[in-house]
C-alpha positions, 0 to 999 in steps of 0.5 A: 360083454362089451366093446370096451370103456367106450360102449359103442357098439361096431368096431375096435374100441377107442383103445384098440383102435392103434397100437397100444401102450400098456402098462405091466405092474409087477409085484416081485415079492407076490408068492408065484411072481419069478423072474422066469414068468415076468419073462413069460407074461411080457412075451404073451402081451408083447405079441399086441402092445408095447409094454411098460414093466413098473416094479412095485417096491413097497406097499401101497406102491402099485396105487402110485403106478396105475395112477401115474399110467393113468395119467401118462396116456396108458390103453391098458394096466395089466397087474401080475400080482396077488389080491393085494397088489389088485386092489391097490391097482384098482384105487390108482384108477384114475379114468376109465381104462381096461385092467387086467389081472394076473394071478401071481398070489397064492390065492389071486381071488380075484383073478380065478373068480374072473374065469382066468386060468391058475397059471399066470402065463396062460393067462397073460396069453388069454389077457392079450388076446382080449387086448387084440381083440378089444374085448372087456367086461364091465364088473362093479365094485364095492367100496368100504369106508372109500376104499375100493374092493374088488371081491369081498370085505368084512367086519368082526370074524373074517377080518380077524382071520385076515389080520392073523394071516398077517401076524405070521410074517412073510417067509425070506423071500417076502412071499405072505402064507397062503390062502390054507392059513386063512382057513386055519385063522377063522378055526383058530379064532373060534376055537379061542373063543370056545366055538361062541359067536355074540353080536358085536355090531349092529347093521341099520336095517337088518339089526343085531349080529356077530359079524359080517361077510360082505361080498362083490362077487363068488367066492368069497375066497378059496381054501387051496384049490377049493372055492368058498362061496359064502355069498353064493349069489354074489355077481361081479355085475351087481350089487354087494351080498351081506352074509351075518350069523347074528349070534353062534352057540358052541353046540350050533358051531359045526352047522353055522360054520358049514353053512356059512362056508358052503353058501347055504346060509338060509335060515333065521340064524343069519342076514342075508341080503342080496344086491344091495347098493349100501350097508352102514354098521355100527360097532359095540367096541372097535372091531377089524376091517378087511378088505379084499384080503388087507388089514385096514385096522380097527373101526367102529362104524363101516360104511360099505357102498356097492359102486356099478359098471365099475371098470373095464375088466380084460377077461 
């Protein structure tokens, strides 16, 4: 932990200093946002800072706001959102300022993985009171192809689920499937291919393998209320963690998916490595790409960069 963007030790830091400005970057369509809990997480951060309410209306959306807030003189963003709207925040910053993050997805990896509570307003409250008290902590990042990601990203199988989540469509109010259906995705993809894995790709230095789980912090995601820690030592205040089972045979099927799932990933059926600052893939054919739970298409290479000391994290 630390003072804030500034380092210095004693004393508010440089955004704490008066009376602030913060940004509210609100995701209406994100599975647990309502117009009552809006209500709520302004009145918890209001208590410290005059706010700005921004509305996103489209994809992509919440980049253009933490960029123009950014710009405009801002102290803070705070983001009440799912994962999706987090990324996208975190790609808008511009220069160093604190980010907080609201879980309003149905998942918010990020959010849970950062220590703050489930329900968005207890940890509005929790997010004001370390504005007031201008505490933040630095965490990395990692970034794929030049796109940042917060939590994890991932090349072959866990992209595929991904992008299958997404062919389910959104319900009536624009709200996507939880974080259950992406556990019911990775089943499906298996089960599709008869329980076999072949390497598909291959990761200079390492070699061959069937796909890859690459992860900035733990865990990688959740299933309900349950963690995955697929890269069980990952840790916001490092590098990135590279999980690849090089090859899955329908008889090694039930151990590689539990190992693979509950972090335990050891033996020589799998790369893992730890901490690493890059990690270049090369596909055989086109394969999906996924960052922080978003669909970023077919690729045949991937480039992914760990990025330290990052940003200023409201926890």
């Amino acid at each position: 932990m630390r003072g804030g963007p500034s380092g210095l030790p004693g004393g508010p830091p440089h955004w704490q200093a008066r009376h602030m400005r913060v940004a509210l970057v609100v995701n209406p369509f994100a599975t647990r946002v309502t117009e009552e809990r809006v209500a709520e997480v302004r009145a918890e951060l209001e208590r410290v800072a005059d706010l700005d309410v921004l509305l996103t209306e489209r994809p992509g959306h919440a980049t253009e706001l933490v960029t123009r807030a950014s710009r405009g003189g801002a102290d803070a963003v705070v983001v009440f959102s799912g994962d999706g709207g987090f990324n996208e925040a975190l790609n808008g910053l511009e220069r160093d300022m604190p980010i907080g993050f609201l879980p309003g997805g149905g998942a918010s990896v990020l959010s849970r993985a950062l220590g703050l509570p489930r329900d968005p307003v207890a940890a509005a409250s929790q997010v004001a009171d370390a504005l007031a008290a201008g505490r933040s902590r630095r965490i990395s990042l990692g970034r794929v192809n030049g796109m940042r990601f917060s939590f994890a990203a991932g090349i072959g199988l866990p992209a595929e689920a991904v992008r299958r989540v997404d062919s389910l469509g959104r319900s009536g109010d624009g709200r996507r499937p939880g974080d259950l259906a992406f556990a019911w995705a990775i089943v499906r993809a298996l089960a599709e291919r008869r329980g076999r894995l072949e390497p598909q790709l291959e990761i200079e230095g390492y070699g061959r393998a069937a796909a890859a789980f690459v992860a900035n912090g733990s865990p990688y995601t959740y299933a309900g209320p349950l963690p995955l820690p697929i890269a069980r030592d990952a840790e916001f205040d490092r590098g990135l963690d590279l999980i690849a089972p090089v090859e899955v045979a329908p008889l090694a099927l039930p151990s590689v998916a539990a190992r693979v799932l509950s972090g335990h990933a050891h033996d020589r059926r799998f790369v893992r490595e730890h901490d690493l600052d890059r990690i270049e893939i090369r596909c055989d054919v086109p394969l999906p790409l996924h960052a922080d739970g978003e669909d970023l298409g077919d690729v045949e290479q991937a480039l992914f960069e760990a990025e330290r000391d990052a940003v200023s994290v409201l926890a």
